[in-house]
Every structure is written in C-alpha cells, then in structure tokens.
Backbone as numpy.savetxt, mean C-alpha at the origin, in Angstrom:
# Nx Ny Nz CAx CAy CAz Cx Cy Cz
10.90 -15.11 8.38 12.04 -14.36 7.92 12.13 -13.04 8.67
13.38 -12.72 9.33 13.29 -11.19 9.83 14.45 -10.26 8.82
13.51 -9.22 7.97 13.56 -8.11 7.03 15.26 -7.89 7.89
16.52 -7.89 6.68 17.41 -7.13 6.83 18.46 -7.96 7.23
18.03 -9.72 7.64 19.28 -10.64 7.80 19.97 -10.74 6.68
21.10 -11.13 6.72 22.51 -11.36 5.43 21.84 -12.49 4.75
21.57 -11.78 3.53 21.29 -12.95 2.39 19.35 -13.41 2.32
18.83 -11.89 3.06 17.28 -12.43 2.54 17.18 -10.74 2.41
16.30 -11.00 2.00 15.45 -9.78 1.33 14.35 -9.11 2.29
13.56 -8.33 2.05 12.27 -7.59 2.79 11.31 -8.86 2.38
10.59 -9.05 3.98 8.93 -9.91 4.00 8.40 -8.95 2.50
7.71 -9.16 1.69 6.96 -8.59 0.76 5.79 -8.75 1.35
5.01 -9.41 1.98 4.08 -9.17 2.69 3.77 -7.73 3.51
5.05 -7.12 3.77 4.44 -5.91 4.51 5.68 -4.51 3.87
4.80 -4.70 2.57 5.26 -3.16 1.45 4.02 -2.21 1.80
4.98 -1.08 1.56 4.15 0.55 2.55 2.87 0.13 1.44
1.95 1.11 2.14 0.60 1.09 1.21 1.17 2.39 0.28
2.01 3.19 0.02 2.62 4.41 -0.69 2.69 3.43 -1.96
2.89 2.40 -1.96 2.92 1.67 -3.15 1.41 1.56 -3.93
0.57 1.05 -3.57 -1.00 0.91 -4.09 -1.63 1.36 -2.74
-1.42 2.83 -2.67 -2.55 3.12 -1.39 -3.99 3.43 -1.77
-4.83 2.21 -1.60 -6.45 2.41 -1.80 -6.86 2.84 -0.82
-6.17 3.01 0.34 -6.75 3.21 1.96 -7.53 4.41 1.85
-7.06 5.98 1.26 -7.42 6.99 1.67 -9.06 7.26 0.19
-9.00 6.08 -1.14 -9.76 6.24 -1.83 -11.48 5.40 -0.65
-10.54 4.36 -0.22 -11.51 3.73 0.79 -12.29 4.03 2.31
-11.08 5.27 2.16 -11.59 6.34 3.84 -13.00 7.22 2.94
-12.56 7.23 1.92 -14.22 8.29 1.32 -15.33 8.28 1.13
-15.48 6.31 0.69 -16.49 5.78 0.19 -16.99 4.54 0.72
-16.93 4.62 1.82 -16.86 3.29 2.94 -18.45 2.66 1.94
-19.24 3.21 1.91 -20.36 2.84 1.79 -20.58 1.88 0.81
-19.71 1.64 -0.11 -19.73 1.18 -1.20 -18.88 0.01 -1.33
-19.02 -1.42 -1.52 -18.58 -2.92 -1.61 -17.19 -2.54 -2.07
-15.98 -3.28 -1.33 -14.52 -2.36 -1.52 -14.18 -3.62 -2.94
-13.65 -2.61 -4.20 -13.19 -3.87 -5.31 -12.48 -4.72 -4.63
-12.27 -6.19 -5.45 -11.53 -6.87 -5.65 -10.01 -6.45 -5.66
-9.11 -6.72 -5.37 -7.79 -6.32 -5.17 -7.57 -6.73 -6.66
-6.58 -5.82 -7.65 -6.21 -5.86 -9.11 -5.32 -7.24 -9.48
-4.88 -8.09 -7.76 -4.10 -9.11 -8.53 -4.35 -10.44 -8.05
-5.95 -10.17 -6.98 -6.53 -11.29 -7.15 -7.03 -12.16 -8.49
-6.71 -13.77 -8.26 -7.30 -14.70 -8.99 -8.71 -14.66 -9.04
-9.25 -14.62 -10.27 -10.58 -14.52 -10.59 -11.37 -15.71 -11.70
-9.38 -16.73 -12.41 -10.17 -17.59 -12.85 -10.17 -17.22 -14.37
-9.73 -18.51 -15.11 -9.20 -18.25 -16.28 -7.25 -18.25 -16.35
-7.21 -18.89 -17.29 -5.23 -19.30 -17.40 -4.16 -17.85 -16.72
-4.91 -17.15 -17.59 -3.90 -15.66 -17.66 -3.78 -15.45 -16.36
-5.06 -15.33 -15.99 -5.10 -15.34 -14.57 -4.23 -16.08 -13.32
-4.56 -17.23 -13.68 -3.67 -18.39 -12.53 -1.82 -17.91 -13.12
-1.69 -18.01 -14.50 -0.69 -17.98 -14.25 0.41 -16.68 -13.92
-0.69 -15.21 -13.99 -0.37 -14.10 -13.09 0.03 -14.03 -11.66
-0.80 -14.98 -11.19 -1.03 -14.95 -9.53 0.08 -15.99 -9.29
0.45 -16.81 -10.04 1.29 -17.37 -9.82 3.28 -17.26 -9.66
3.05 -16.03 -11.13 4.02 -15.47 -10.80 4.33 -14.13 -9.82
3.28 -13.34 -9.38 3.39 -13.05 -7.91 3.70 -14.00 -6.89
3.22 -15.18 -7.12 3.85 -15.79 -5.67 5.26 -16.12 -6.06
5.51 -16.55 -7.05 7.12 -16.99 -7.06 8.03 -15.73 -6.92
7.43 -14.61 -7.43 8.46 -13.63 -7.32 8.18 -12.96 -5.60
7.13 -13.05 -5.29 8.00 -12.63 -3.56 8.35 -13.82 -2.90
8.51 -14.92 -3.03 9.34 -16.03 -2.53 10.45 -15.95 -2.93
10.99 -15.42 -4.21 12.36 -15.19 -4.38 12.64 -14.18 -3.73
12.24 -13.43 -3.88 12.42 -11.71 -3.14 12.54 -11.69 -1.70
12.23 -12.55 -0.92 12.08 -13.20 0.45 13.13 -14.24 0.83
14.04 -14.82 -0.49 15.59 -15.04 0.09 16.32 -14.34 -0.31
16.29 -13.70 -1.81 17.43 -12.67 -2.14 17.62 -11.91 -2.16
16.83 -11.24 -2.09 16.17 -9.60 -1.43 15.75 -9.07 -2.93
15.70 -7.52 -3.15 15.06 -7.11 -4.16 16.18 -7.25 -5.15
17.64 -5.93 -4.93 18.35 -6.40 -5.92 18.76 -7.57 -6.55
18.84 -8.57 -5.69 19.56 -9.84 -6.54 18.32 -10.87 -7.10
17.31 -10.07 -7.34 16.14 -11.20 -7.96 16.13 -10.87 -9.18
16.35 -12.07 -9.94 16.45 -11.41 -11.58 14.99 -11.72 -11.84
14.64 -11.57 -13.38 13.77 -12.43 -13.87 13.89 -13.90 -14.20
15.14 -14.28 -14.04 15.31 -15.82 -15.20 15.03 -16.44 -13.11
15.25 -16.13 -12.25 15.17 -16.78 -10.87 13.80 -16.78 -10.61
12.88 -15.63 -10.94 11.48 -15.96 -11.18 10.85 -16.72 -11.77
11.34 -16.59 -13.14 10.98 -17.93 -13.83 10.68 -19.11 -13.64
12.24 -19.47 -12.97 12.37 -20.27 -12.71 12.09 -21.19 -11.70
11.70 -20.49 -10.69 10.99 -20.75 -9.17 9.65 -20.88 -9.64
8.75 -20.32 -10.81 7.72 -20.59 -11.05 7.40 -21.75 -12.31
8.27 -22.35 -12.28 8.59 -23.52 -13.49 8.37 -22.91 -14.93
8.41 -21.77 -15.33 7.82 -20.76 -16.52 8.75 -19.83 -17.40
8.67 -19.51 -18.32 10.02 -19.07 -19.24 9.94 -17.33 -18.78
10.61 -16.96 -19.20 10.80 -15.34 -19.24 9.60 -14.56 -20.05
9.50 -15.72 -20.84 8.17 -14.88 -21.81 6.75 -14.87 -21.14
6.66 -15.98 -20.79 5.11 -15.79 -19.59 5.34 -14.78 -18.37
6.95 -13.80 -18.03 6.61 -12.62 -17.05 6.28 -11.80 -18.14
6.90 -11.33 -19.33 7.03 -10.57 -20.38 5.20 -10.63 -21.02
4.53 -11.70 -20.99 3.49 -12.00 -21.47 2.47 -11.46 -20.15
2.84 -11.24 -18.88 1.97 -10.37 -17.64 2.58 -8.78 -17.22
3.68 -8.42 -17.48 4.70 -7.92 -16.75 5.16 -7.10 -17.80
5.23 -6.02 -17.50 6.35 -5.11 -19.01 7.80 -5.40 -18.19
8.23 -5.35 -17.14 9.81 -5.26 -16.54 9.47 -5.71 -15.11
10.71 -5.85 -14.93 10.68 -6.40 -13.56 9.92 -5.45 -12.68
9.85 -4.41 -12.49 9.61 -3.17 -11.83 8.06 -3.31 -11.53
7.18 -3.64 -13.00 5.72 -3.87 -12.68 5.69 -5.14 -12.10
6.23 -5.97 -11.93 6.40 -7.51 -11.44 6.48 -6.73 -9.97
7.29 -6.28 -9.73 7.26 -5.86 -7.81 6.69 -4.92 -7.65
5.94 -4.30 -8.68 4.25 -3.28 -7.59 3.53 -3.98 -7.84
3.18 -5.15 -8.60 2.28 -6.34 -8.74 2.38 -7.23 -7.35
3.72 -7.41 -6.60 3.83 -8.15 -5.88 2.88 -7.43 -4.56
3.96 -5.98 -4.56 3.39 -5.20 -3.19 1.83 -5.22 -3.40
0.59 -5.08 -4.56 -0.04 -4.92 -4.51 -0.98 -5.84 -3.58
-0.34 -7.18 -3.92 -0.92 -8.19 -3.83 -0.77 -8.64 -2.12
0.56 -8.23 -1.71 0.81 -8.06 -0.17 0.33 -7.63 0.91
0.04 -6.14 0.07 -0.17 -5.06 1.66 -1.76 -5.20 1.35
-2.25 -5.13 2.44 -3.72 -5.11 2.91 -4.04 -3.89 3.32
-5.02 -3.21 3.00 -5.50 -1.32 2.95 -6.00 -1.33 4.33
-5.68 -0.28 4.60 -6.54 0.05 5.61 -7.95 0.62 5.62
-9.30 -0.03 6.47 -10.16 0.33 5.86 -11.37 0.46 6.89
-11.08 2.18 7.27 -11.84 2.30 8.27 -13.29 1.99 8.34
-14.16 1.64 9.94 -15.89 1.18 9.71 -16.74 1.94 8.61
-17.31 1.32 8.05 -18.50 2.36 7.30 -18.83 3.80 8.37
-19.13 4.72 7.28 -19.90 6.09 7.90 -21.07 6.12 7.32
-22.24 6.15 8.04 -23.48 6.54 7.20 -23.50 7.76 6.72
-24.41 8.00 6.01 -24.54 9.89 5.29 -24.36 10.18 6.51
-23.75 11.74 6.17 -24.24 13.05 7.15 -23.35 12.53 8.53
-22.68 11.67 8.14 -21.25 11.55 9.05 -20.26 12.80 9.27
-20.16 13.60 9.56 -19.37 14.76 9.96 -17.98 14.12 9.77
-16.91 15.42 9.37 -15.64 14.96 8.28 -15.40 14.85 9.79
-15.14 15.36 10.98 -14.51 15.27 12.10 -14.72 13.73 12.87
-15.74 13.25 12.55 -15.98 11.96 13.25 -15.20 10.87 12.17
-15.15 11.27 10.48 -15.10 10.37 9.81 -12.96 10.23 10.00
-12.28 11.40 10.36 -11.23 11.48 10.93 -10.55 10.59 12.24
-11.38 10.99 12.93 -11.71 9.73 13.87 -11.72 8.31 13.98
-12.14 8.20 13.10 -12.44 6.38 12.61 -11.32 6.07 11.91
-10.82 7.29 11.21 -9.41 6.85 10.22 -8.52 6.81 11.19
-7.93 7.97 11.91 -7.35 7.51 13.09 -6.96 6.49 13.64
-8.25 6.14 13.84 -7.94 4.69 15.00 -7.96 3.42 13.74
-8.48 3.57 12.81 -7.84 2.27 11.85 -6.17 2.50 11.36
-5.70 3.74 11.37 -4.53 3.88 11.21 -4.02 3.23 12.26
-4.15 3.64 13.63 -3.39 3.63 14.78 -3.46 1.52 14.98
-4.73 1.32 14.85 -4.67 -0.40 14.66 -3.50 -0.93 13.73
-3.55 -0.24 12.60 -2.85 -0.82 11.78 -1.03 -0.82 12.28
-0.85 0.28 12.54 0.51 0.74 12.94 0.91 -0.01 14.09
-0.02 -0.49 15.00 0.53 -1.91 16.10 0.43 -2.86 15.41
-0.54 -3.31 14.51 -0.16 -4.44 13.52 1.01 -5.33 12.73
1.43 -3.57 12.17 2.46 -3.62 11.21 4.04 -3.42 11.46
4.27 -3.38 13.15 5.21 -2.39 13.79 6.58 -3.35 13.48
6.34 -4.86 13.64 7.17 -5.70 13.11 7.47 -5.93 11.30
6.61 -5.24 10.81 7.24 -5.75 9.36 7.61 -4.16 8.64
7.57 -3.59 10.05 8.32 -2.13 9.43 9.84 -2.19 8.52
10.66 -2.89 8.64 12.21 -2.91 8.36 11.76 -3.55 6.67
10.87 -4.42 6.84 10.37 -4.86 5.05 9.89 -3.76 4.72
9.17 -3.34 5.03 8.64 -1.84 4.18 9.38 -0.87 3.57
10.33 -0.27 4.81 11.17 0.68 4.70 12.27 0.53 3.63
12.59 -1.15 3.10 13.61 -1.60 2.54 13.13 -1.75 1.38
11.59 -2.11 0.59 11.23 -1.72 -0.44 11.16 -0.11 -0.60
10.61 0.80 0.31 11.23 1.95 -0.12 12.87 2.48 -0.71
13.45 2.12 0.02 14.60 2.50 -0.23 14.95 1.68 -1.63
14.44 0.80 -2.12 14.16 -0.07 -3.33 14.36 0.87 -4.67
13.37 1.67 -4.29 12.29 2.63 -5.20 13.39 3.36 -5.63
13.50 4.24 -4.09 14.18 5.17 -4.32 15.88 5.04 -4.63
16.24 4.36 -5.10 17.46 3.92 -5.58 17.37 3.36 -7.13
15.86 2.92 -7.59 15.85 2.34 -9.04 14.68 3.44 -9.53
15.38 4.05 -10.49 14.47 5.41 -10.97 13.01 5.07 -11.68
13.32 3.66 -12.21 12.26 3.81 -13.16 10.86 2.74 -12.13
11.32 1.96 -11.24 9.97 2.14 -10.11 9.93 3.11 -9.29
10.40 4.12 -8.97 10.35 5.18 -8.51 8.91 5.86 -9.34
9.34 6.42 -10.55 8.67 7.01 -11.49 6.82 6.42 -11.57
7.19 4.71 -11.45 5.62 3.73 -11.57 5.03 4.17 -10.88
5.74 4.01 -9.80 4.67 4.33 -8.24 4.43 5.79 -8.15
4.92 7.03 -8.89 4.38 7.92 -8.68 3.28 7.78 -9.85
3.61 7.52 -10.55 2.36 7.56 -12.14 1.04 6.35 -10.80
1.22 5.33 -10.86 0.20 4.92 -9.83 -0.31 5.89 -8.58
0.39 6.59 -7.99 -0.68 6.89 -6.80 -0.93 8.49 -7.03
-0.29 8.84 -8.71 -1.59 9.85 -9.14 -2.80 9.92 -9.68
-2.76 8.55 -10.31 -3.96 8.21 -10.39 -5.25 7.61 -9.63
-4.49 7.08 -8.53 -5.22 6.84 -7.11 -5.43 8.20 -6.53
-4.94 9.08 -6.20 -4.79 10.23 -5.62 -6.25 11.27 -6.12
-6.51 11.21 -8.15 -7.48 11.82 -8.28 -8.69 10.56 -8.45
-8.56 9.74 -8.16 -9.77 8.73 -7.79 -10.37 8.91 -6.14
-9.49 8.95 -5.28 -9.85 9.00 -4.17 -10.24 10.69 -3.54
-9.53 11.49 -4.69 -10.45 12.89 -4.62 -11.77 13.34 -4.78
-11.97 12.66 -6.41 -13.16 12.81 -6.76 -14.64 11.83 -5.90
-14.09 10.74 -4.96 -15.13 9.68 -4.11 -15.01 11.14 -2.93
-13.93 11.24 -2.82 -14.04 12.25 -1.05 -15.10 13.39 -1.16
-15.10 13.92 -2.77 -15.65 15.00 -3.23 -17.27 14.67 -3.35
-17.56 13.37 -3.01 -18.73 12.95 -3.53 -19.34 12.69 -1.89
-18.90 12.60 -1.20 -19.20 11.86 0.26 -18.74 12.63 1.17
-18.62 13.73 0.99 -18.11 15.02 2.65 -18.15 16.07 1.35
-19.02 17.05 2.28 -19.16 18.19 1.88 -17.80 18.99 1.79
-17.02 20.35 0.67 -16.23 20.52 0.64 -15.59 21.61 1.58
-17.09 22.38 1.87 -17.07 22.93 3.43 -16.47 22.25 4.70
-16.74 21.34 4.66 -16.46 20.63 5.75 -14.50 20.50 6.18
-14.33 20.30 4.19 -12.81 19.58 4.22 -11.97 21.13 4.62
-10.47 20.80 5.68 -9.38 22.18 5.74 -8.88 22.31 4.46
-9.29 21.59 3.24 -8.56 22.17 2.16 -8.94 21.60 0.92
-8.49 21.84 -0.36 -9.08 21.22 -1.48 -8.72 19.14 -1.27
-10.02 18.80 -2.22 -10.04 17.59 -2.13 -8.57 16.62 -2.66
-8.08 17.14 -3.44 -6.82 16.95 -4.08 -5.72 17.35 -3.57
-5.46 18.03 -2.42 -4.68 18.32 -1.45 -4.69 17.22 -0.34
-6.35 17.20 0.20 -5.99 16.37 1.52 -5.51 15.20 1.30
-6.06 14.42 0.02 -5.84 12.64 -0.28 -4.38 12.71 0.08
-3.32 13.57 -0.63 -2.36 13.31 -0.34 -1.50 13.59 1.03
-2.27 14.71 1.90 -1.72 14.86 3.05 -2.24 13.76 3.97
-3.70 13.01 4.13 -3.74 11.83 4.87 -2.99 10.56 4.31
-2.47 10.78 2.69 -1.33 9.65 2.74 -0.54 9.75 3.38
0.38 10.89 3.30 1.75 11.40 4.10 1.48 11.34 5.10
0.89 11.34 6.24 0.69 11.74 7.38 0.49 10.13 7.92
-0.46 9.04 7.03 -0.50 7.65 7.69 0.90 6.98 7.49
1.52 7.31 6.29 2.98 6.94 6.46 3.79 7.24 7.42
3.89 8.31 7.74 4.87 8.87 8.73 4.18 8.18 9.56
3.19 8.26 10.52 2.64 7.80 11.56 3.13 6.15 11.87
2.74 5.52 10.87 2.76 4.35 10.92 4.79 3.89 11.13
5.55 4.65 10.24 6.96 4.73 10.18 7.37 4.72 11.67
6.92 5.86 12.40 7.28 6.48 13.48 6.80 5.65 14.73
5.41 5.39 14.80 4.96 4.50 16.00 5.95 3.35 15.85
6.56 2.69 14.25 7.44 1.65 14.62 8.68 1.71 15.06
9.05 2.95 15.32 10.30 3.21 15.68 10.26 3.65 17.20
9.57 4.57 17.51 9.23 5.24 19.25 7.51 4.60 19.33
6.97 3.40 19.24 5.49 3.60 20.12 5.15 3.96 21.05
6.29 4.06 22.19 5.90 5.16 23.44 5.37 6.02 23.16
6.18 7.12 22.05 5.84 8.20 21.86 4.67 8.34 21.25
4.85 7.81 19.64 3.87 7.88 18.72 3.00 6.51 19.09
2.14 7.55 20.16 1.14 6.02 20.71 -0.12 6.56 20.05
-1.56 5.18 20.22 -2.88 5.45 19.59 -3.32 6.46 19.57
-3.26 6.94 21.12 -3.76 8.77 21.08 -3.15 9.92 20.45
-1.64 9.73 20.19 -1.36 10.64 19.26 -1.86 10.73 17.63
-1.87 9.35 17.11 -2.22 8.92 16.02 -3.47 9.69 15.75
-4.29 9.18 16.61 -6.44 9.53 16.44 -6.23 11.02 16.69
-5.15 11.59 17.52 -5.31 13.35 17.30 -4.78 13.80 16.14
-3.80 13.45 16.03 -3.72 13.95 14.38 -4.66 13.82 13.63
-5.14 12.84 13.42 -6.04 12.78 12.18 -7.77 14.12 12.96
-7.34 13.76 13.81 -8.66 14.78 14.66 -8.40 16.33 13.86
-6.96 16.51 14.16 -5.99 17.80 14.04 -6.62 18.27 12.48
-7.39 17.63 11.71 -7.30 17.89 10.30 -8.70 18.66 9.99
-9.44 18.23 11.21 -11.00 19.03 11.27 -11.00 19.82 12.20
C-alpha cells in the first residue's frame, strides 16, 4: 500500500514512535532485558482476542484510512461484536494507540556498559536514530498522516499526551539512574523530551531532504547535546 492513495489509509505499520516512544526510556537503560511490547500475545483468550483485534483494525485502517474506520467495520473484519472492542478498548481512540503500539518498532541503541560517558552514549543514539530514519524514509507519509489524525481528533490528541507523560517520567527516572546528572546539559526531565523532539524532527526531515539531513548530521546533533 503507498500511504495517501484515494481510498486507503496510512501503512499503520509505520506510526511516529511520539505515539508509544519507549526509544528514549530504552536509550537509558540498555543494560537491562527490553519488556515485552504491551500488545504482544502472551496467551490466554483475552489475550488472542486483543491481538486480534489489533490486527483487524489496522487492516481496516490500511483500506479506509483512519477517519472512515468505524468500530462496527472492525468488528466485523474480526468476525466479533462491538462488545469484545468495548470489552479491550474504552473508544476507538485506545483501539488506534493500541494499534500504533503494536506497529512501530523502538529504536534501540547497542548496550553501554557502566561508566559509558553521556557523550559516547549520544553517539550510539545518533547513529540508531540516523539507521532508523533510512529505514523508515518510505513509510514517512503513514506516519505523518496518523499525526495529523491526532491532531485533528482532540480526544487522541489528549491520550497520547497523558501516554508519553508517563513515559517521559519513566524514562527520566532510568536516565537518572544510569548517567550521572553532571554529565546531562540539563535536568533529566527536560532532556527525555528534547531527544524525543529532536528524533522526530530528524527522522521527519531526513525523509523529506536526505541530502541534507544525512547520517552525519543526525550523529552531530545528538553529539551537539554533550
């Protein structure tokens, strides 16, 4: 499917990580076995039939795009009544950060052993950013189109900020635990969110000019922060 033809919707496969960004909780604590993703199958009914309605709802969402996917078309693509989304799902809205969750894949720079210097550990984010952003350079137009999603329906607008404040002081308090605060240009609760903003834009931008916004600009920025 290419994101933005008449009559399909955004790949859901490639929704911004601004939606469930674990990347920058996972830039802190490399050291440590990365969880299970929240909408992997693990086994048990509730389960299968969760994961199941993630898949039917970005297969619908992948011909009709976001607005025209109801719930009764979910349903129904998943052979299942309205009450089994209602029975996983408070509204449609958690149904599609359930989906993105389940889509986008984090970025997740090499392990750092202790006593990794914040400047080297910048470095490594860098260049897993900058990988990712040639990765992702084609399913940029899906991304950008669940944004504009958001920001047009107030009340996932609102989710995804209540979600990545609570990611935001999770991935503070790991950064706070694993780089000295000397080390960091600013409080721990400041930077999480400026290396979000900053891998977004990056990643946005290399898909639009990669001439410009090429690997080496990418790995200096993030250099730029130590």
């Amino acid at each position: 499917m290419v994101p933005g033809q008449r009559g399909q919707g955004p790949d859901l496969r490639c929704t911004p990580q601004s939606i469930v960004n674990r990347d920058i909780s996972l830039m802190a604590a490399r050291s440590k076995k990365p969880a299970t993703p929240p909408d992997t199958p693990t086994g048990g009914k509730r389960a299968r039939t969760r994961a199941s309605l993630i898949d039917a709802a970005a297969e619908v969402i992948g011909q009709k795009g976001l607005d025209r996917t109801s719930l009764e078309d979910i349903a129904a693509h998943a052979g299942m009544s309205r009450g089994a989304i209602y029975g996983n799902f408070r509204n449609k809205e958690e149904l599609f950060l359930a989906v993105a969750a389940s889509r986008w894949k984090p970025i997740i720079p090499p392990a750092s052993p202790p006593g990794t210097s914040f400047r080297k550990r910048m470095h490594l984010l860098g260049e897993s950013v900058a990988a990712a952003a040639a990765e992702r350079r084609t399913q940029a137009a899906g991304a950008i189109s669940f944004v504009l999603y958001a920001l047009t329906h107030e009340e996932l607008r609102l989710l995804l900020g209540r979600s990545n404040e609570d990611i935001y002081a999770m991935a503070a308090a790991r950064m706070r635990d694993s780089i000295p605060e000397r080390q960091m240009p600013m409080p721990a609760e400041q930077l999480v969110r400026v290396i979000h903003a900053m891998t977004e834009g990056l990643i946005t931008m290399h898909a639009l000019t990669p001439h410009l916004v090429t690997r080496e600009t990418i790995v200096a920025a993030f250099e730029a922060l130590a």
